[in-house]
Structures are given as C-alpha cells and as structure tokens.
DRENDO-1510 file (C-alpha; in Angstrom, 1 decimal, always signed):
<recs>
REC; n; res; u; v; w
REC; 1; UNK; -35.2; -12.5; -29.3 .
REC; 2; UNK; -38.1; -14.4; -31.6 .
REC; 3; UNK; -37.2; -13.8; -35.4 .
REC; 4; UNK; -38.6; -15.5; -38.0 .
REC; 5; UNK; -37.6; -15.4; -41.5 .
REC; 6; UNK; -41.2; -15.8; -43.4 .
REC; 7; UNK; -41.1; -18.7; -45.9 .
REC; 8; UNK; -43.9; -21.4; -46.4 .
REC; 9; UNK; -41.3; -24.4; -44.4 .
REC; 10; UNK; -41.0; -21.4; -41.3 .
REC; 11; UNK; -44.7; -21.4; -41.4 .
REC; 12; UNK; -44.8; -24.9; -41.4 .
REC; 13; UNK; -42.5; -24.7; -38.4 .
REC; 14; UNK; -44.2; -22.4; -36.4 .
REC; 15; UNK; -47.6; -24.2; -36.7 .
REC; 16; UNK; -45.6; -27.3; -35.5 .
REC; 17; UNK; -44.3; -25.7; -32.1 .
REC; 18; UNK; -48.0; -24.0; -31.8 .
REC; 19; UNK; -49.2; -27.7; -31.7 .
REC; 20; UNK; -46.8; -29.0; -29.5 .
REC; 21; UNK; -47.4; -26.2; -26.8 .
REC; 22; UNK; -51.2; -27.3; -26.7 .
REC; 23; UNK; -49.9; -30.7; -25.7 .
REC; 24; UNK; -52.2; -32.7; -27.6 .
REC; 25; UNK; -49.5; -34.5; -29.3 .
REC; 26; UNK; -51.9; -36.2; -32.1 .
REC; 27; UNK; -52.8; -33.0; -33.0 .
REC; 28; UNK; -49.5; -32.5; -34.5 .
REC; 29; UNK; -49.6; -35.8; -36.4 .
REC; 30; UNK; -51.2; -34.0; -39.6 .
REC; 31; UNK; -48.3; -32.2; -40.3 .
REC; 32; UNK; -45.9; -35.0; -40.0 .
REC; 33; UNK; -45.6; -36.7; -43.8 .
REC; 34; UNK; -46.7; -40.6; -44.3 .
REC; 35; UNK; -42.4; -41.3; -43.9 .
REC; 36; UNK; -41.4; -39.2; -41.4 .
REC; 37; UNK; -38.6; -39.5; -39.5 .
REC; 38; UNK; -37.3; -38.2; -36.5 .
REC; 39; UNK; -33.6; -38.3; -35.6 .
REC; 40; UNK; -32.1; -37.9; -32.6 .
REC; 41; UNK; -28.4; -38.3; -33.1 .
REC; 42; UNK; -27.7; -37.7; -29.1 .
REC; 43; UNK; -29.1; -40.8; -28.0 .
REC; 44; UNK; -28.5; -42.7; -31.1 .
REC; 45; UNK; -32.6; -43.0; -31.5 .
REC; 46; UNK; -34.6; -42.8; -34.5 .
REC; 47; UNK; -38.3; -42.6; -34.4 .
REC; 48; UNK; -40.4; -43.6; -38.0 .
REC; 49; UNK; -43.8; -42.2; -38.2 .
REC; 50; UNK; -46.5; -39.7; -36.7 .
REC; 51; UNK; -47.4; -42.6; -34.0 .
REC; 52; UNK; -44.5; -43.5; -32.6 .
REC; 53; UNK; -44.0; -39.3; -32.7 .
REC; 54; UNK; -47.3; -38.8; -30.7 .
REC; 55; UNK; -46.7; -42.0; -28.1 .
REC; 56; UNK; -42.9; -40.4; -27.6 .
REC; 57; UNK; -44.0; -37.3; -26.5 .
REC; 58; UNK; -47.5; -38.4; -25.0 .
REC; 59; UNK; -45.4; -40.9; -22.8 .
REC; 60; UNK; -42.3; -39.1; -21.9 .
REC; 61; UNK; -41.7; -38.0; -18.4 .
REC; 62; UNK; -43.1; -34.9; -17.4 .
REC; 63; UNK; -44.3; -32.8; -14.3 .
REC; 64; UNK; -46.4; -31.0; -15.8 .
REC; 65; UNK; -47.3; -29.1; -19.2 .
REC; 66; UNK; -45.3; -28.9; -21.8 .
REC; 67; UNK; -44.0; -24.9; -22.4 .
REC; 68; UNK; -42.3; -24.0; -25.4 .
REC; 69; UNK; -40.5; -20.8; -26.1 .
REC; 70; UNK; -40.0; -20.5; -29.8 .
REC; 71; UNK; -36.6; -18.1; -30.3 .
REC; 72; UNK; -36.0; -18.4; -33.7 .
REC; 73; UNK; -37.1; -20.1; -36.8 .
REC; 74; UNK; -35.4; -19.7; -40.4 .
REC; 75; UNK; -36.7; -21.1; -43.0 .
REC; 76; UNK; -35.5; -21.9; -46.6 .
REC; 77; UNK; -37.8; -23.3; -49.4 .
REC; 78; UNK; -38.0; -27.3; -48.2 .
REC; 79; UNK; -35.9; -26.3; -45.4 .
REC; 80; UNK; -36.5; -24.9; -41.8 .
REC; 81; UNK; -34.2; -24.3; -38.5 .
REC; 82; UNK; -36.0; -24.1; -35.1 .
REC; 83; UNK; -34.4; -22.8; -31.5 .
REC; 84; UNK; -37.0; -23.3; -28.8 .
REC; 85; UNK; -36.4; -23.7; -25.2 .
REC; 86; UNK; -38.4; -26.3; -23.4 .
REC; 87; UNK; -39.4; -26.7; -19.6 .
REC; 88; UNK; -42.5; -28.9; -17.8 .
REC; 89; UNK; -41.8; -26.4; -14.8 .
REC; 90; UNK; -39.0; -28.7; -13.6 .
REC; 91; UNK; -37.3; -30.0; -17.0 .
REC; 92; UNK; -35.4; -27.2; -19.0 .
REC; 93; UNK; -33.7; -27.9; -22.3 .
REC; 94; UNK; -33.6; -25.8; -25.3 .
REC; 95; UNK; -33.7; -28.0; -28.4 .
REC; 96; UNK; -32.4; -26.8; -32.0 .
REC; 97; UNK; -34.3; -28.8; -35.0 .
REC; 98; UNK; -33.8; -29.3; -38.3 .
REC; 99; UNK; -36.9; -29.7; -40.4 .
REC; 100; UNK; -37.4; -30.9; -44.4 .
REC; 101; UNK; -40.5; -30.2; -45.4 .
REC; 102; UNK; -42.7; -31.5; -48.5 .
REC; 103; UNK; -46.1; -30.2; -49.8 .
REC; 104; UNK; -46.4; -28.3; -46.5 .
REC; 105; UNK; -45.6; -31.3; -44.2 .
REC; 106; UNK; -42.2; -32.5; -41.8 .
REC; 107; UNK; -40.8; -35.3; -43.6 .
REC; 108; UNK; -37.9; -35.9; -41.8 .
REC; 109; UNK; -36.8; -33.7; -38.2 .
REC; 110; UNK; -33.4; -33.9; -36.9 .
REC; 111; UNK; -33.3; -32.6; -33.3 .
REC; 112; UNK; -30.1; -31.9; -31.3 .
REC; 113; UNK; -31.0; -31.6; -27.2 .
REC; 114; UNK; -27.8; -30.3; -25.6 .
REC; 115; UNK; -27.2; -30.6; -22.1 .
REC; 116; UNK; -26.6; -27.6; -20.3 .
REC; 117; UNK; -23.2; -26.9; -18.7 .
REC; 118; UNK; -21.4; -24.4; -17.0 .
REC; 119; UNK; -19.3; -21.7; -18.3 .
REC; 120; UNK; -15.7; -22.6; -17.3 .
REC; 121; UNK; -13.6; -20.4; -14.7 .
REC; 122; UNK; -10.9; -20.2; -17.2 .
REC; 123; UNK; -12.8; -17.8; -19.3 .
REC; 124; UNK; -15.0; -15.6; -17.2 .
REC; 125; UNK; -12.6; -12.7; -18.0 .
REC; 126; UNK; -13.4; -12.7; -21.1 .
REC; 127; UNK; -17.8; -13.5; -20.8 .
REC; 128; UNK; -20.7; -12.5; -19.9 .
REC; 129; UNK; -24.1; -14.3; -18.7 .
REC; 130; UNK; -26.2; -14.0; -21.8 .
REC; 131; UNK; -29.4; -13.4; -20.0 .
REC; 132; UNK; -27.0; -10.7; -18.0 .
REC; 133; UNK; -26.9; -8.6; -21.2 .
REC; 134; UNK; -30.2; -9.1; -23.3 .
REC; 135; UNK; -30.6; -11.1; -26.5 .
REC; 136; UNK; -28.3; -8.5; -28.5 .
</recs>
C-alpha cells in the first residue's frame, strides 16, 4: 500500500524521504527549519538542528545504502504523518514520523522506531501474517 493524501506538509514529506533515499544526508538539510528538532522519545534522545541531523544519519551504523519504502503519508495543513520501512540490506525497521511543518520546511520531527516482535502463540487463532494476505 503507498497512499498519500495531497497537501503542501505531504509534499513536504515526500520530498524529505526522496532525500533521504539518495543518502546524501546534507541534501536534506534545506528542508529542515533554522530550529528544528528531532525527537526520539524511544531512546530518550533529542537532536537540535540540520547538522547534528545530517552527522546522525551520515555516522550511524550501516552496511550498506540506506533503502526507504515510503507506505503512507497523510498530511494536514502544518501537519504530516509518515510510515516508511527502512533496511541497509541487513538493518530493517519501519519508522512512523510526525512532522510540523512551516513555510514549507520540518520544524520539529517526532519519530517512533519500534522494535519488531513476534506475534504471540496465544492468538494465532485468531491472525494472520500481514504480508500473508496483502496490504488490504
């Protein structure tokens, strides 16, 4: 499934996650606003600026590429939901964002990286495998 509700902050959005996929992480630093802010409530970590954004990603361990797989983005007026799934060909996480936007830049991201687990045994009577039965 990719759906995308067309409003200027999914736009925004989308040209974010077309950035990140080329890996040049400073190329996404003109969309960030002067005070961004990027929360990661997880880990307890806040990052302030388009910098520290770019040497975060540039530096963070990887095997490889960056691939992202944009699912869905919905997008208010200053307001924007992404769900992407994210692999370097080892790593797999799929990420689920929360972007405010401002004259057509991020000013603040909220991003929540779940770990994945396994469906428990207690209720496999009553579910399927998503990827078993498409993205319906």
């Amino acid at each position: 499934m990719n759906t995308t509700t067309a409003t200027p902050s999914a736009e925004v959005v989308h040209e974010f996650w077309r950035r990140m996929a080329s890996n040049d992480f400073a190329a996404v630093a003109p969309l960030l606003a002067d005070d961004f802010v990027l929360d990661w409530p997880q880990s307890n970590e806040r990052f302030r600026g388009a910098e520290r954004f770019v040497r975060m990603n540039a530096e963070y361990p990887a095997h490889g590429a960056w691939r992202f797989t944009v699912h869905r983005v919905v997008g208010g007026a200053a307001e924007a939901v992404s769900d992407v799934s994210v692999t370097d060909g080892v790593q797999q996480a799929r990420v689920l964002s929360f972007f405010d936007i401002e004259g057509g830049r991020v000013r603040r991201l909220v991003e929540f990286w779940p770990e994945p687990s396994p469906a428990p045994a207690h209720r496999a009577h009553l579910a399927e495998p998503i990827d078993a039965g498409g993205d319906d």
